[in-house]
ROSE-4610 file (N, C-alpha, C; in Angstrom, 1 decimal, always signed):
// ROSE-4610
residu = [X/X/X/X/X/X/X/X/X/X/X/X/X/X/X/X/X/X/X/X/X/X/X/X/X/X/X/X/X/X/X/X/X/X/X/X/X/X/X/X/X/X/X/X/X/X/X/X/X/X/X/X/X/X/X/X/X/X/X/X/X/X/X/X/X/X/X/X/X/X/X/X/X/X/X/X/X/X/X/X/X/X/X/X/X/X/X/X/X/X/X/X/X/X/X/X/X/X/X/X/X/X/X/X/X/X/X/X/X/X/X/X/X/X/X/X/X/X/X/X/X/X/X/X/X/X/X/X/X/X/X/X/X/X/X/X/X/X/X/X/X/X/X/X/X/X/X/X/X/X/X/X/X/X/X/X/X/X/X/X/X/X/X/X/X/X/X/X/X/X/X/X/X/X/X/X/X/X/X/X/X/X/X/X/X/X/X/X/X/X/X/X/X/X/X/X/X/X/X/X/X/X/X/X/X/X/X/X/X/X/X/X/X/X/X/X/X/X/X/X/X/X/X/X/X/X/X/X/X/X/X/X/X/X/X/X/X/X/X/X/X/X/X/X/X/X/X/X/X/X/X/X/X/X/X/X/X/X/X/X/X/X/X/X/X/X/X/X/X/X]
num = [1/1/1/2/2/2/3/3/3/4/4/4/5/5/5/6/6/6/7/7/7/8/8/8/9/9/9/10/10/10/11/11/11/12/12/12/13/13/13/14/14/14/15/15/15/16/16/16/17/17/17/18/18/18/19/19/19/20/20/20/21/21/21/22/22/22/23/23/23/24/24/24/25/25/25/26/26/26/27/27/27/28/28/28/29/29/29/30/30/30/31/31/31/32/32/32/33/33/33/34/34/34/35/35/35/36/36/36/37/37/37/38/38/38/39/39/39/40/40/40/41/41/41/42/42/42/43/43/43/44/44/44/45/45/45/46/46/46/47/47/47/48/48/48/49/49/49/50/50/50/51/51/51/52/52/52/53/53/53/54/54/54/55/55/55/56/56/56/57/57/57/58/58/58/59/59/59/60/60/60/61/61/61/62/62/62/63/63/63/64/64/64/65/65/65/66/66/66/67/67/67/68/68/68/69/69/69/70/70/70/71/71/71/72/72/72/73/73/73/74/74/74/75/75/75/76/76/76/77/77/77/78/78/78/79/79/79/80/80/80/81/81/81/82/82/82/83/83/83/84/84/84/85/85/85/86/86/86/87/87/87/88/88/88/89/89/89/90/90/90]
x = [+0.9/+0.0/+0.9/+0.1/+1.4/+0.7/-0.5/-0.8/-0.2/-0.6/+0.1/-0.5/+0.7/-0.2/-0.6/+0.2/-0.2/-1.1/-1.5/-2.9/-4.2/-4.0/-4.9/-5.0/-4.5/-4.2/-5.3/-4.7/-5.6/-7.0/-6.8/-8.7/-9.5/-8.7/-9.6/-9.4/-8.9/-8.8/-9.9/-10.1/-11.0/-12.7/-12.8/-13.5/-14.5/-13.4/-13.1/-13.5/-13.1/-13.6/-14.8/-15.6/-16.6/-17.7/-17.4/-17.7/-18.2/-17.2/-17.5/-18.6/-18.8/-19.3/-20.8/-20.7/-22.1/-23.0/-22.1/-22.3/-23.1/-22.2/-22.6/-23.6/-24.2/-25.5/-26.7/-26.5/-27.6/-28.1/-27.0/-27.4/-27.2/-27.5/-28.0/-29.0/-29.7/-31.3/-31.1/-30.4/-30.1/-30.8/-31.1/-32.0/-31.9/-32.7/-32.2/-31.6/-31.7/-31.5/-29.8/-29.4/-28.1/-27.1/-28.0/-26.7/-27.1/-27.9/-28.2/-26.9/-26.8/-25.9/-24.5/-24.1/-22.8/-22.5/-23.8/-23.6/-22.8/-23.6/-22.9/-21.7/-21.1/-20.0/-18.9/-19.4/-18.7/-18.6/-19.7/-19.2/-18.5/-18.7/-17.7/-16.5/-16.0/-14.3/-13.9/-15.0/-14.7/-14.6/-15.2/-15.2/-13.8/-13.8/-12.5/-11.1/-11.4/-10.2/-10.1/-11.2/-11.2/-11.4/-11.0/-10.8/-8.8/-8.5/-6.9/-6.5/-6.5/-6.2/-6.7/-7.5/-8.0/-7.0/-6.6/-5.7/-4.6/-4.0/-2.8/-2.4/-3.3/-4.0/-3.6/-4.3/-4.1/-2.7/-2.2/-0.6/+0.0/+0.0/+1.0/+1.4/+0.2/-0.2/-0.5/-1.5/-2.2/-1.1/-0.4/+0.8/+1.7/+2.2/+2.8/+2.2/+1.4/+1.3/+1.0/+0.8/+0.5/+2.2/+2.9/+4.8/+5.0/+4.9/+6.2/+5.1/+4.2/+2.6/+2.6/+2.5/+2.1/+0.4/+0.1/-1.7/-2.2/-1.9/-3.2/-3.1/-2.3/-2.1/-2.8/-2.6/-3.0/-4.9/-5.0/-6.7/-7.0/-6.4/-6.6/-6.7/-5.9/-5.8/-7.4/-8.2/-8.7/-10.2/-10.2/-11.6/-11.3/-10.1/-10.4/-11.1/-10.5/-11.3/-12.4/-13.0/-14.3/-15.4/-14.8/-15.2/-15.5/-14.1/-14.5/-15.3/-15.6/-16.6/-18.0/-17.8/-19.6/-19.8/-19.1/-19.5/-19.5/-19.1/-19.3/-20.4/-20.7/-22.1/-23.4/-23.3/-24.4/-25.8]
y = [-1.2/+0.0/+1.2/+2.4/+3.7/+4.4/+4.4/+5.5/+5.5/+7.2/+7.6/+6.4/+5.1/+4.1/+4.5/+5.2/+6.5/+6.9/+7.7/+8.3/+7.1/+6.4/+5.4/+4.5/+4.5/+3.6/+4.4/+5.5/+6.8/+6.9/+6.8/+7.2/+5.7/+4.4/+3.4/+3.1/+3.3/+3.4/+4.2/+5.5/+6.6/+5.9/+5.1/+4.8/+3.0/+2.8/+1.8/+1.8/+3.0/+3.6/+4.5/+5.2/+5.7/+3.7/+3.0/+1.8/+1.6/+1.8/+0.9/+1.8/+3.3/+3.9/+3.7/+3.8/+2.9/+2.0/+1.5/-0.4/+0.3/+1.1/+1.5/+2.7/+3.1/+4.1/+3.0/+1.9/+1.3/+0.4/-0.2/-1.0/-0.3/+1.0/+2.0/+2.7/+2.4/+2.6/+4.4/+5.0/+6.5/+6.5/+8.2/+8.6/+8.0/+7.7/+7.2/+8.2/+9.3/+10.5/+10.6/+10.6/+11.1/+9.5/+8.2/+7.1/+7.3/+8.0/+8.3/+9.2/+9.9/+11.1/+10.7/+10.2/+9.0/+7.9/+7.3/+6.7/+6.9/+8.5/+9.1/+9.8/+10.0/+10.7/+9.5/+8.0/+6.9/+6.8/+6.6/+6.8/+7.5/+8.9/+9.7/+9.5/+9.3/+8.7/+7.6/+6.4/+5.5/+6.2/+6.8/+7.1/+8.0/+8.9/+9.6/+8.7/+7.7/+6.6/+5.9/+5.9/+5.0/+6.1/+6.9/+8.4/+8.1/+8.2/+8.4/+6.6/+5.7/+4.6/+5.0/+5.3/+5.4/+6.6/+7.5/+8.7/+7.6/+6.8/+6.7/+5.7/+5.0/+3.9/+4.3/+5.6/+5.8/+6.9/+7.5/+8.1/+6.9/+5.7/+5.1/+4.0/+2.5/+1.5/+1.7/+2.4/+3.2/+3.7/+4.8/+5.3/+4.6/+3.7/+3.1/+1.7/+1.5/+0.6/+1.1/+2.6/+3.1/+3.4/+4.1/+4.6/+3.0/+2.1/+0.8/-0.7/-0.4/-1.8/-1.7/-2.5/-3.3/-3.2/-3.1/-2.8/-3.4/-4.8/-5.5/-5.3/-5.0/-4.0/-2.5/-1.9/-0.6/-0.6/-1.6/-2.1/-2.3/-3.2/-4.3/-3.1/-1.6/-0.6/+0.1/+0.2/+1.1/+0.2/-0.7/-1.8/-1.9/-1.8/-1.6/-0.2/+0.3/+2.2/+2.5/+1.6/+1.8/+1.1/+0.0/-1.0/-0.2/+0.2/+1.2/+2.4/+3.0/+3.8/+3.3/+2.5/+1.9/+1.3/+1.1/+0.5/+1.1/+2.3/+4.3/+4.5/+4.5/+5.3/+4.5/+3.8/+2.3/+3.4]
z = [+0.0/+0.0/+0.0/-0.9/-0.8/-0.3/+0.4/+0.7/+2.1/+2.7/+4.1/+5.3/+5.5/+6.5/+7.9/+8.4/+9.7/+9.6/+8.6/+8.6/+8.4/+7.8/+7.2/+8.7/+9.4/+10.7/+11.5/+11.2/+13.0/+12.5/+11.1/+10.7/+10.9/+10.7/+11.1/+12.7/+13.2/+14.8/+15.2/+14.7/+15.2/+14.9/+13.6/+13.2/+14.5/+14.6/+15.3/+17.0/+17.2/+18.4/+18.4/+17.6/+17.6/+17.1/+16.3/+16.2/+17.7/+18.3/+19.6/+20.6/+20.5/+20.9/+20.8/+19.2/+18.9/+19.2/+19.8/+21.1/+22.1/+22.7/+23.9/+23.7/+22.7/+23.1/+22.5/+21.7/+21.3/+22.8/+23.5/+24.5/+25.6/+26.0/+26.8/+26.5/+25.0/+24.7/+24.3/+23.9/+23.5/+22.7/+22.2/+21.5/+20.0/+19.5/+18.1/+16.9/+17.4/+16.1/+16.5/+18.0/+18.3/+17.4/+17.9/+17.3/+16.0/+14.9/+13.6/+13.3/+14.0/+14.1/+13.9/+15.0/+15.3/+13.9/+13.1/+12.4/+11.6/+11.1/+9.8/+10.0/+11.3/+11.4/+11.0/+11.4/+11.6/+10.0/+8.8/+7.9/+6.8/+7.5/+7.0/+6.9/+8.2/+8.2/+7.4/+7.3/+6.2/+4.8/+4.9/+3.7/+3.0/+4.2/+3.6/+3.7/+4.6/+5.0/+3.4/+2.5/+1.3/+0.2/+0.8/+0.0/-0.4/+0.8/+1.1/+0.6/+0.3/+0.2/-2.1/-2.5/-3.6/-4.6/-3.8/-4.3/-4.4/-3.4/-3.3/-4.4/-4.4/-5.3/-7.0/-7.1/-8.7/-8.5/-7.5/-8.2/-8.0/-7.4/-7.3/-8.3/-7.9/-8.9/-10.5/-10.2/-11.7/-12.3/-12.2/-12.7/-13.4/-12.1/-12.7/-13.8/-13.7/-14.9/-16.3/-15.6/-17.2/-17.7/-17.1/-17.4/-17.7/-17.3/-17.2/-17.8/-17.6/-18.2/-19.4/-20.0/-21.1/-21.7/-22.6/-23.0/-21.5/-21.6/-21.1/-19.2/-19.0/-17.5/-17.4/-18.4/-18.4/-18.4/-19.3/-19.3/-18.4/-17.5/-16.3/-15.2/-15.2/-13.9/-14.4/-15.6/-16.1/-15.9/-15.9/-15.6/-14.2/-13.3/-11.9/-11.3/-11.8/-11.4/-12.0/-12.8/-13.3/-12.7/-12.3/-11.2/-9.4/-9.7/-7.8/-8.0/-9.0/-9.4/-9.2/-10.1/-9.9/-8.6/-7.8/-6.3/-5.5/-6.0/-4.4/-5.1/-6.5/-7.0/-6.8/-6.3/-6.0/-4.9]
């Protein structure tokens, strides 16, 4: 992986610990709007976590297969990113 692993570490830790937080307001019966609230902050960080993993993704892999790959690699990076496209736009 080339993306920043430190950062990609602290956002799923954070993620990981509001996860857990979630535990504890559902089986303490809390208001439903506040763990609604919590939900989406939880997936925000995923998301920017698969934000930062997807950048690093195309300067690094992608790049390079397009500088140093052969057609059927260059295909192969370009049916992948079209693929992770269609599965965020779902």
């Amino acid at each position: 992986m080339v993306a920043d692993k430190q950062k990609v570490i602290r956002l799923l830790k954070t993620a990981r610990g509001q996860i857990d937080g979630l535990l504890k307001m559902v089986e303490e019966d809390r208001y439903c709007v506040d763990i609604s609230n919590q939900i989406a902050a939880t997936q925000a960080i995923l998301k920017s976590t698969n934000r930062e993993i997807l950048h690093a993704h195309i300067k690094g892999c992608v790049r390079e297969a397009f500088e140093n790959g052969d057609q059927q690699q260059k295909d192969a990076k370009i049916e992948e990113i079209i693929a992770i496209f269609d599965r965020l736009n779902q």
